[in-house]
C-alpha positions in Angstrom: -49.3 -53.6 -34.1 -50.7 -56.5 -36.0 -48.9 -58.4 -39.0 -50.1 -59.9 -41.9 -48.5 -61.8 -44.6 -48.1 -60.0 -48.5 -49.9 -62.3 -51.0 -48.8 -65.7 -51.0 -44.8 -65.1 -49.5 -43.9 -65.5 -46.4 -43.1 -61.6 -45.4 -44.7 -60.9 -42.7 -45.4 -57.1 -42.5 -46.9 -54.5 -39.9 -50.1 -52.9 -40.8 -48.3 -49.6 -41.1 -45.5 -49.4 -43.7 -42.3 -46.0 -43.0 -42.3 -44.2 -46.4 -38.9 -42.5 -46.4 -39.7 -40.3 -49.8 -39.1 -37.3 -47.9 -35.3 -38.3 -46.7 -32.8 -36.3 -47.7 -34.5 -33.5 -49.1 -37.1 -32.3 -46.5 -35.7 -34.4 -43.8 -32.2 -34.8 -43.4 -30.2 -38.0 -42.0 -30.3 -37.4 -38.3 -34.1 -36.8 -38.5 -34.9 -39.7 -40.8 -33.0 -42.0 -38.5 -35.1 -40.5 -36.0 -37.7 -41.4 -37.3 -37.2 -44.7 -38.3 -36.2 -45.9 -34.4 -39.5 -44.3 -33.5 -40.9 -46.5 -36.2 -39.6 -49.5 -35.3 -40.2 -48.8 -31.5 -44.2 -48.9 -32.4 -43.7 -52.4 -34.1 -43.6 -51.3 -37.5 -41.0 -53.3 -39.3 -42.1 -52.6 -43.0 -39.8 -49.7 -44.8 -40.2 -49.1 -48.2 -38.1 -46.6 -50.6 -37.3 -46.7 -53.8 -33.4 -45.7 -56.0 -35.1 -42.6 -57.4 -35.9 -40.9 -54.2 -36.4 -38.3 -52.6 -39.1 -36.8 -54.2 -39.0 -34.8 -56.3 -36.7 -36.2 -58.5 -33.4 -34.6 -59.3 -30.2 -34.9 -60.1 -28.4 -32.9 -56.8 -30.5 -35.4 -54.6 -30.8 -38.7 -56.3 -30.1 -42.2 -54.5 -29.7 -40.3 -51.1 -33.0 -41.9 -49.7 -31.6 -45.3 -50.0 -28.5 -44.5 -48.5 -30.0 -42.6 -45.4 -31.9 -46.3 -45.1 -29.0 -47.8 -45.4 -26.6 -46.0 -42.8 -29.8 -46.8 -39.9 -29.9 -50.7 -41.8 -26.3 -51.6 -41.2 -27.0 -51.3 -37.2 -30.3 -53.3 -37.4 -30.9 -57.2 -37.0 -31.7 -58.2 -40.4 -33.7 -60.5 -40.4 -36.8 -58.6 -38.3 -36.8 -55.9 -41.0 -38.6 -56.0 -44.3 -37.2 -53.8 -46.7 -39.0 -52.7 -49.8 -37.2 -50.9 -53.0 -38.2 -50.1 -56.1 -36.8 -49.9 -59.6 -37.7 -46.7 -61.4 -39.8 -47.0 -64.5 -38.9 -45.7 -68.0 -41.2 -43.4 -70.0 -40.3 -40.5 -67.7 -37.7 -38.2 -68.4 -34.4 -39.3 -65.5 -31.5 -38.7 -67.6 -29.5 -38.4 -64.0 -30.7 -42.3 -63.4 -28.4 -44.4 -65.4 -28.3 -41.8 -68.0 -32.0 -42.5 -68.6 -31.9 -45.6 -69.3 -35.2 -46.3 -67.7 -36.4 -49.4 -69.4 -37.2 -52.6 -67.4 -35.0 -54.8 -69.5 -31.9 -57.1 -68.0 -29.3 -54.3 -68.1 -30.8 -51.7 -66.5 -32.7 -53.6 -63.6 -29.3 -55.7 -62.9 -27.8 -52.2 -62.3 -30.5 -50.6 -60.9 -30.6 -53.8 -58.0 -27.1 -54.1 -57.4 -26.8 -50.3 -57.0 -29.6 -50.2 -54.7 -27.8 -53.0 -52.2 -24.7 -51.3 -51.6 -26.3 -48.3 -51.0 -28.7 -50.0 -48.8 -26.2 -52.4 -47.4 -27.6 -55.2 -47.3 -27.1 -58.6 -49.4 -30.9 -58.7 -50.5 -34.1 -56.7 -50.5 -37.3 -58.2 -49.4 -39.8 -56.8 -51.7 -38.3 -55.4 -55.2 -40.6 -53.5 -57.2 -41.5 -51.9 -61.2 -42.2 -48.7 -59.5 -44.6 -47.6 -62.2 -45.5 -49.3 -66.0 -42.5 -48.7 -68.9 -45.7 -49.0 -71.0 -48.0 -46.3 -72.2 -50.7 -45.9 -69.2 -52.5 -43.0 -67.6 -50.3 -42.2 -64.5 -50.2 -40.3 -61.5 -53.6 -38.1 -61.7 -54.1 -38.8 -65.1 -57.3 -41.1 -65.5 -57.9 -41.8 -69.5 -55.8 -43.9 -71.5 -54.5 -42.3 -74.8 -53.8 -44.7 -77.6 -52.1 -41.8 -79.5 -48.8 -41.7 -76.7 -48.3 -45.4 -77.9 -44.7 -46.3 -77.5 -42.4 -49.6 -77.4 -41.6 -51.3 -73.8 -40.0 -54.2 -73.1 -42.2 -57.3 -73.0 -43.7 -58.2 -69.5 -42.5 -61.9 -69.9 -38.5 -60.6 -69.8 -39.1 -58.3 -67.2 -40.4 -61.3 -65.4 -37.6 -63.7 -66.5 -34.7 -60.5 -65.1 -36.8 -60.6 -61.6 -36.4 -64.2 -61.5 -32.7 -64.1 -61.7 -32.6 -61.5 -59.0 -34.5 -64.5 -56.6 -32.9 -67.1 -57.6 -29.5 -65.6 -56.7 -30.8 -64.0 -53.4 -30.8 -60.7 -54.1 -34.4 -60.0 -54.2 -37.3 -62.4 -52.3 -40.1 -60.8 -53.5 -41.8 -58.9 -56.5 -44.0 -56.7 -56.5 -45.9 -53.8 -58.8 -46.2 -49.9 -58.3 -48.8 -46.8 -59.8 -50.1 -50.5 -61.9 -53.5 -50.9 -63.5 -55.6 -54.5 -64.0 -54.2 -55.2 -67.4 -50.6 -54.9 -66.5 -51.2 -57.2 -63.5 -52.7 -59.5 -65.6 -50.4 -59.9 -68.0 -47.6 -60.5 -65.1 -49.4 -63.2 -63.3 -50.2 -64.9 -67.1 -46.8 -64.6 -67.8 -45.6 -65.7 -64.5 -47.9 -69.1 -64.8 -46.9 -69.5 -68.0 -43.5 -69.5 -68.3 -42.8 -70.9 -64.0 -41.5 -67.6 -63.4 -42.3 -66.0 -59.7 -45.5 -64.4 -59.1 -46.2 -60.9 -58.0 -47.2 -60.9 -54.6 -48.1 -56.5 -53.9 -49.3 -53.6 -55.6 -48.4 -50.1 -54.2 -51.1 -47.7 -55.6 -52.3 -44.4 -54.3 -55.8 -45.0 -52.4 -57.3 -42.9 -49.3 -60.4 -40.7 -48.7 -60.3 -38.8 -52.2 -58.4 -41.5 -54.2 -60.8 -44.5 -54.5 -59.9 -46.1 -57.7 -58.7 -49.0 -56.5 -62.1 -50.2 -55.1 -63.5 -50.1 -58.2 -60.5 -51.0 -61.0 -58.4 -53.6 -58.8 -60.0 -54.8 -55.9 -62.1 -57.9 -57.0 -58.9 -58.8 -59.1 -56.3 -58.6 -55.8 -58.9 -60.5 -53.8 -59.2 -63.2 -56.5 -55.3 -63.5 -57.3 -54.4 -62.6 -53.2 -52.4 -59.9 -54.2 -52.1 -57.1 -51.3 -52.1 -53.3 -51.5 -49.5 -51.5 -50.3 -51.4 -48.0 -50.3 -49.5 -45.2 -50.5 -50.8 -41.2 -49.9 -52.9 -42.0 -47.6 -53.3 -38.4 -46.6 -53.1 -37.2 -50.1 -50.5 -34.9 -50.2 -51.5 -33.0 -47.1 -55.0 -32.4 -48.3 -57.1 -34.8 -46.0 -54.9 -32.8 -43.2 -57.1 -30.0 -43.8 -54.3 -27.4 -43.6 -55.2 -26.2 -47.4 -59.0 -25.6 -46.4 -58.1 -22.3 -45.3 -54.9 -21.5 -46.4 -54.8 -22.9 -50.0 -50.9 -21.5 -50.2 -50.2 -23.6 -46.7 -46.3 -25.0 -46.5 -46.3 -28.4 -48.0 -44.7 -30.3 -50.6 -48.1 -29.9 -53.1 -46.6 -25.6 -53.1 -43.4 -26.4 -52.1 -42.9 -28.1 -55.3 -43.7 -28.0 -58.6 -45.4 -31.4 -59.9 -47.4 -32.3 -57.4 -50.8 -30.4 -57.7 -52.2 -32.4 -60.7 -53.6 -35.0 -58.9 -55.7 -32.8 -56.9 -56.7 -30.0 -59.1 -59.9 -31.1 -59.6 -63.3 -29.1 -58.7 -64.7 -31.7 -56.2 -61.2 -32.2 -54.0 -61.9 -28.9 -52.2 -65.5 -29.6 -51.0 -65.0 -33.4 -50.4 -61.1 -32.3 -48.2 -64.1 -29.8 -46.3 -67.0 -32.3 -46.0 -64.5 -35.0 -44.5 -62.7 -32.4 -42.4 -66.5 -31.5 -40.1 -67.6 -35.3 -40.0 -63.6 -35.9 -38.4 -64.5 -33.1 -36.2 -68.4 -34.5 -35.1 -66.6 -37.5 -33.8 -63.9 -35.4 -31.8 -61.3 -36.2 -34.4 -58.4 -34.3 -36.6 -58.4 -34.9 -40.2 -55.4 -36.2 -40.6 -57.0 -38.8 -37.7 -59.8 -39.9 -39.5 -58.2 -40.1 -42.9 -55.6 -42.8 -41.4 -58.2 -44.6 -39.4 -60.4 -45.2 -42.6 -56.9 -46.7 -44.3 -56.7 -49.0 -41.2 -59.9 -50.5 -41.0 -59.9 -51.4 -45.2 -60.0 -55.3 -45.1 -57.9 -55.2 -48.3 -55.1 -52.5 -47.3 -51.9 -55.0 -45.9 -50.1 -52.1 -45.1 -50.9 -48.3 -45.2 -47.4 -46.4 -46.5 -46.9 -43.5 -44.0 -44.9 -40.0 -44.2 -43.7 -37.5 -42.4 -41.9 -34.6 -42.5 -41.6 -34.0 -38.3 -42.0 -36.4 -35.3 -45.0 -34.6 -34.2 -46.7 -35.7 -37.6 -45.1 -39.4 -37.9 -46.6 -39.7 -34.1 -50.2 -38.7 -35.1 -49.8 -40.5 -37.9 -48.6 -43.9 -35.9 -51.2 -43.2 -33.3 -54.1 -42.8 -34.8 -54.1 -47.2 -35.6 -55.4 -47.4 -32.0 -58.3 -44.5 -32.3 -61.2 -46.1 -31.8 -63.8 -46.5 -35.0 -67.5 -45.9 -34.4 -69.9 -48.4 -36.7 -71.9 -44.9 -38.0 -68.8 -43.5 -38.8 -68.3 -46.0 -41.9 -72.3 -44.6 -43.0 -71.0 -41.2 -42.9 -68.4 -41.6 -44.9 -70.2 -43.6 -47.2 -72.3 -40.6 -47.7 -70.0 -37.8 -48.4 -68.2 -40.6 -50.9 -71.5 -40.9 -52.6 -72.0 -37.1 -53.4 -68.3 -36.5 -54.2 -67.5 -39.6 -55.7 -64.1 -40.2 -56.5 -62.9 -36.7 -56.5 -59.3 -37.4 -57.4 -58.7 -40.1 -58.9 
């Protein structure tokens, strides 16, 4: 497993990053732990949640990701884990999350950190991050901003000014930005040069095989600023798996529940899921294979955020960094991208 450092901090983070979304709704606490010695047993010392998990979101279920992670952090040496969270974002209806008070001002990220520490127990976090825009922006599928769903959010520049507080009294080492777009980064690092306030140093955005945005809204920008993807779905929902090709009502949380297609439901996913699926096979590869190998040869991805719902998937998943990567296989790729181009972005 190789390490690189996020932006300009000193965390030094595995190549692959544990995604615990899926504890303590599809997996439960004995199989999460599980999961996260086998994790940590393959050199991976990057986990990353967030207080609003599992997914999806409910009341019944709320917080209980953090505190699985917590339960497995209290027997763990510290110091050779990096431990991301994430505050959740207003503009989204969570009246079970600090009765919906969602907005990124002082007193609802002060509750939302201090909350997240005991149940993570632990005296700091790592890497604290906006887990999507308060602000009026085209989110999760959605690809057009509408000027007509204009609303008020709290000015970048105080969220800022909260997040330093959190660093300087230890609670938090690092900041960092989820779901965000360029003019959102933007105004944080302005703000952050402006004012001597602490610099954003990750963004964790959806990116994989189907999901290319980034390449072409953020990348120059993160290069420039040294700001490092986190990328999460790197198997987009189950569809670069392949299992829907056939079976479009296969088990998995995009039919399990409701929410979860709209990123996907787009004419070209099917044929460019179908057109990866034969070139994985042509070089004696799964899918699922292929799709995680492309995330770990991207000179921009720091860390690729993996799931899983049993051990058999979170050891493909984990093995598939070692698979060997033939030159033509970048070509091939490059074609299929170029006839289905972007298919859900």
């Amino acid at each position: 497993m190789k390490y690189v450092k996020l932006g300009n901090s000193n965390l030094e983070v595995s190549e692959i990053c544990l995604g615990t979304m899926t504890y303590g709704e599809q997996n439960d606490e004995a199989q999460a732990h599980q999961q996260l010695d086998y994790a940590l047993s393959k050199g991976v010392n990057f986990i990353d949640t967030a207080e609003m998990y599992p997914v999806p979101p409910r009341d019944e279920t709320v917080h209980s990701t953090e505190s699985i992670v917590g339960n497995w952090l209290k027997n763990q040496q510290r110091d050779k884990l990096v431990i991301a969270t994430k505050v959740t974002g207003g503009s989204r209806n969570m009246h079970w999350i600090r009765g919906g008070g969602l907005e990124f001002d002082r007193k609802n990220i002060r509750e939302a950190i201090d909350n997240s520490l005991n149940r993570l127990q632990t005296d700091y976090v790592d890497l604290y991050q906006l887990h999507w825009p308060e602000r009026n922006t085209p989110m999760f599928g959605e690809y057009e901003f509408k000027p007509q769903a204009e609303h008020d959010f709290t000015p970048i520049h105080e969220t800022l000014e909260v997040l330093a507080e959190l660093v300087n009294e230890g609670k938090v080492r690092y900041i960092g930005l989820s779901n965000e777009w360029p003019w959102g980064l933007m105004q944080f690092l302005n703000a952050a040069e402006k004012y001597h306030l602490p610099r954003v140093v990750s963004l964790q955005n959806a990116y994989n095989l189907i999901n290319r945005t980034y390449e072409t809204a953020l990348l120059e920008m993160s290069y420039r600023e040294n700001i490092s993807l986190m990328a999460y779905s790197p198997l987009a929902f189950g569809h670069l798996t392949g299992k829907y090709i056939k079976d479009s009502a296969a088990k998995g949380r995009v039919n399990d529940f409701d929410g979860f297609a709209q990123r996907y439901e787009k004419p070209n996913v099917l044929p460019a899921v179908t057109a990866y699926a034969e070139l994985a096979a042509k070089h004696g590869m799964t899918p699922a294979q292929m799709a995680l190998g492309f995330m770990y040869k991207r000179w921009f991805v720091a860390s690729t955020i993996i799931g899983a719902t049993t051990m058999q998937q979170l050891q493909e998943n984990i093995g598939a960094y070692e698979l060997d990567w033939p030159e033509e296989l970048e070509a091939e790729i490059e074609a299929i991208r170029l006839v289905y181009f972007n298919p859900a972005p």
